[in-house]
N, C-alpha and C positions, 0 to 999 in steps of 0.2 A: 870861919873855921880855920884855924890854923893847920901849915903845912909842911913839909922838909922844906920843899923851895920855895916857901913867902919872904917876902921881906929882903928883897936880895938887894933894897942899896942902907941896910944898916951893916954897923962892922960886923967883922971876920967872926971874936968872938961873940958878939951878941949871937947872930947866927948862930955862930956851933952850939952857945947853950938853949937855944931855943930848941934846935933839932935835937939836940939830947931827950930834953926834957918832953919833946913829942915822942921821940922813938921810945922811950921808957914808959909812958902811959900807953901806948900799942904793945910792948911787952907786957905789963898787966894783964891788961884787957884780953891779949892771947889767952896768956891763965888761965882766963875765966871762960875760955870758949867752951864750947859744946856739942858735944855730932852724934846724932842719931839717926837710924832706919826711919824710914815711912816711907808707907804707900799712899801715891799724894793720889788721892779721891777729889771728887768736883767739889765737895762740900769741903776739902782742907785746901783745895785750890782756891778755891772764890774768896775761903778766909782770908788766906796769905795774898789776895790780888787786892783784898780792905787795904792792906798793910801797905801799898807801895808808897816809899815817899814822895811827898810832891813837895816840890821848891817855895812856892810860898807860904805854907802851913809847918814845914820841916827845915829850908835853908841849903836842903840839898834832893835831889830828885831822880828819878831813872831815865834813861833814854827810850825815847819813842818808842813803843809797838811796833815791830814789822808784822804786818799784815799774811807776806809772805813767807816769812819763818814758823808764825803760826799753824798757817796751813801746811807747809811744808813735813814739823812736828807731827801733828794731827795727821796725816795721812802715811805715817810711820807707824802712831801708834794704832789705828785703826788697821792697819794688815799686820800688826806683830811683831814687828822688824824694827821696835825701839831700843834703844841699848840707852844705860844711864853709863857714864865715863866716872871713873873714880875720881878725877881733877876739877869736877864742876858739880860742887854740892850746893844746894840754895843755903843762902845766906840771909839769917837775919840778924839787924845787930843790936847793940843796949838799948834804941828808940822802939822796940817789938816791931822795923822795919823791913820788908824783903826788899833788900838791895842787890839780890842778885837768883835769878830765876823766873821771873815773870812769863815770858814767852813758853817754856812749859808749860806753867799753870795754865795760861790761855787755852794749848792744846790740849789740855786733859778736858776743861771745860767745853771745848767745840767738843771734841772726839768725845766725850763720855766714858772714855778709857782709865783706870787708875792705872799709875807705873810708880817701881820701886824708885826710891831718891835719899840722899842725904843729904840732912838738913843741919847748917851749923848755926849755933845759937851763940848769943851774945857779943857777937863780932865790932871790931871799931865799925863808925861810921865813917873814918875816913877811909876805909875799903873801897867802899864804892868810887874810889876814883883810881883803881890799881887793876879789876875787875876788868877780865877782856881786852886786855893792850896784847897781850901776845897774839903770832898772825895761827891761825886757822889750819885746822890740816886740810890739804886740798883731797879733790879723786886722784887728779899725778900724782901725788903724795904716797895715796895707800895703797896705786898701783904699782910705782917706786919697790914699793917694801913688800909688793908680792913677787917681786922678779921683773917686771914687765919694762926693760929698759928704756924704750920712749915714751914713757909713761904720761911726757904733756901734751903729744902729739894723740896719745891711745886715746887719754881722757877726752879731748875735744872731738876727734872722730867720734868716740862712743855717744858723748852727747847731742851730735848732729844726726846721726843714726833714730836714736832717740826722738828726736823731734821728726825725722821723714815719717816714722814708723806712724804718727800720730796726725800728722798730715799738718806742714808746717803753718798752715792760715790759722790754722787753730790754736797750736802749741806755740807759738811764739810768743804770745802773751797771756798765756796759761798762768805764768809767776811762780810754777811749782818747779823747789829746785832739785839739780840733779845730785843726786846722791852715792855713796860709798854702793852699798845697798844695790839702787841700781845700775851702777859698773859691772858688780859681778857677776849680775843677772845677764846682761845683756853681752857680754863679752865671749859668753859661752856661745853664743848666737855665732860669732865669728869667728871659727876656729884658725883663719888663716889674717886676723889681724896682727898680730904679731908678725910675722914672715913679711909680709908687705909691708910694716912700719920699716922694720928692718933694710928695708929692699929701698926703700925712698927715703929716710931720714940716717942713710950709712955715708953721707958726705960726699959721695958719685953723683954725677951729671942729672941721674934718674929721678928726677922730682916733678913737683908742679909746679913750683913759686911762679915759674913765670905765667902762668896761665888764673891759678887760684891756691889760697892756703894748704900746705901738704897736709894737714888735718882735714878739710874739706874733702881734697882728692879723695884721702885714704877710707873718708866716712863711705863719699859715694861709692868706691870701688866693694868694698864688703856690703852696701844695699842691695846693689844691683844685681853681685854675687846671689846674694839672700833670694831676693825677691823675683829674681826672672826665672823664663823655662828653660831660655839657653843654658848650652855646658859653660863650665867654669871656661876652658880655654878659649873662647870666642869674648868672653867679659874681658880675660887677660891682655887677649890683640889690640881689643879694646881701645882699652887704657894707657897700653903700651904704644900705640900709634898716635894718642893725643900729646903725652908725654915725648915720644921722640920724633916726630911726625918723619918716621918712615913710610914709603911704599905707599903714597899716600894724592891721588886722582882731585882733582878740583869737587869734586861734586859728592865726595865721601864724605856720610856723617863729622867721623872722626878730624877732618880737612876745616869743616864748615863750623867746627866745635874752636878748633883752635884758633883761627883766624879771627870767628867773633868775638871771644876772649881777648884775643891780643890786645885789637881794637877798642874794648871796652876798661882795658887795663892801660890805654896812653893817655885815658883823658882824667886828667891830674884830678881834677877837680868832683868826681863822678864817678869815684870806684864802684865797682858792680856788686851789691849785696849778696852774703852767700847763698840766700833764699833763691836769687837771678840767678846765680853759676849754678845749682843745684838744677833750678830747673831746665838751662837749656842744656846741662847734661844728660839727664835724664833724656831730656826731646830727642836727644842724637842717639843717646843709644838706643831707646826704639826704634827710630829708623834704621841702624845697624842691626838690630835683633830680628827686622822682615827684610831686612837684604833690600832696603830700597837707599835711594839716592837722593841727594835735597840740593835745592839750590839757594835757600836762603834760610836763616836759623834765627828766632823768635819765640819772648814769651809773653802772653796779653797779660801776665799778672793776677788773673781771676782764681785761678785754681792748682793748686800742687800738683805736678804732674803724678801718676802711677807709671811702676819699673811694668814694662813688656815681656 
């Protein structure tokens, strides 16, 4: 199959007439394109999933199934919450090939969901090697473009949040990814993460790097918010004491949280998981939330802890 950039040790001009001569046959073939509505049903999915080309019958082929994107799809469309984007219509081209859409189809077929789509017809087949190079909009991204000024910090707290909420033994290798969708759901949960992004990612002393990821921090500090009986200012001292280790007694959670950390952060070779820092923060604040005292801070691995 020829291409702009084959052929790169013959001369100058053979090249440029080659690539004319290809880009002039893709201007046709544009001409001849075709876009229409449909609602892709399992019975117009399954057709269109006959159609995928495969490399040795066709000379060119689609990339793998994600498994995960799949489900991912499919559990979008099965709550409602599916959007079709105007810039990613399927595509099939002169060979009555889908070269670009599949992993839809798939989910309409798990989920049993039809959804609206547009389908372009008669497209080059050299498409399929242009299809998907650009990068992805992230959740930072489209909290970015709602206001949310630390938007990469917000994004990864939310989805750490996201996974305590579901108990991380479980959710960690669920495969289901975090989406636009639920950002916005779940952020509402935290009306003061913003303020404490703010508060720890303003370029002051006031962070966690040295202890654990300021996304981490900022996840646990809105959980434990969330989820305990204690007032918010007792979560605040908290925090505020592991971060500046003020005012702070040998045998206080808070003391026993830092120190472990530290320790687990010198050995180069054996960074501490954030599943580990998650949960022996969690252990410390329970012990602060009954006013009790510890003398040594520990997690057996077996089970995610619950906020107090």
């Amino acid at each position: 199959m020829d291409s702009v950039f084959a052929d790169l040790n013959v001369g100058p001009l053979v090249r440029v007439r080659r690539n004319l001569n290809t880009l002039t046959k893709r201007n046709l073939t544009m001409n001849n394109e075709k876009t229409e509505k449909k609602l892709l049903t399992v019975a117009l999915a399954s057709k269109l999933l006959d159609t995928v080309p495969d490399y040795v019958e066709d000379g060119y082929g689609q990339r793998s199934v994600s498994d995960r994107v799949v489900k991912s799809y499919a559990e979008q469309m099965k709550a409602g919450n599916w959007k079709e984007t105007y810039n990613d219509a399927l595509v099939i081209d002169t060979n009555n090939n889908l070269i670009n859409g599949q992993h839809r189809c798939w989910a309409v077929v798990e989920s049993g969901v039809s959804i609206p789509v547009s389908i372009v017809r008669n497209a080059d087949p050299e498409v399929i090697h242009y299809i998907d190079k650009g990068r992805n909009r992230t959740v930072a991204d489209d909290l970015k473009i709602h206001g949310h000024r630390y938007s990469p910090m917000i994004a990864s707290a939310l989805r750490y949040t996201h996974i305590f909420r579901k108990g991380w033994l479980t959710a960690s290798g669920s495969g289901s990814k975090y989406t636009y969708d639920d950002a916005m759901k779940d952020i509402g949960s935290y009306p003061e993460m913003n303020i404490l992004a703010e508060k720890i990612g303003s370029g002051s002393t006031f962070a966690f790097t040295s202890y654990m990821p300021n996304a981490l921090g900022l996840a646990l500090w809105c959980h434990i918010k969330k989820e305990t009986k204690a007032n918010d200012e007792k979560v605040d001292l908290f925090f505020e004491r592991v971060i500046e280790g003020l005012d702070l007694k040998k045998t206080y959670p808070e003391n026993m949280l830092r120190n472990t950390l530290m320790r687990m952060n010198m050995k180069k070779l054996h960074k501490p998981k954030p599943i580990h820092v998650a949960s022996l923060t969690i252990y410390a604040w329970n012990r602060r939330a009954e006013n009790r005292m510890m003398k040594h801070l520990s997690w057996g691995g077996k089970k995610f802890p619950t906020v107090k």
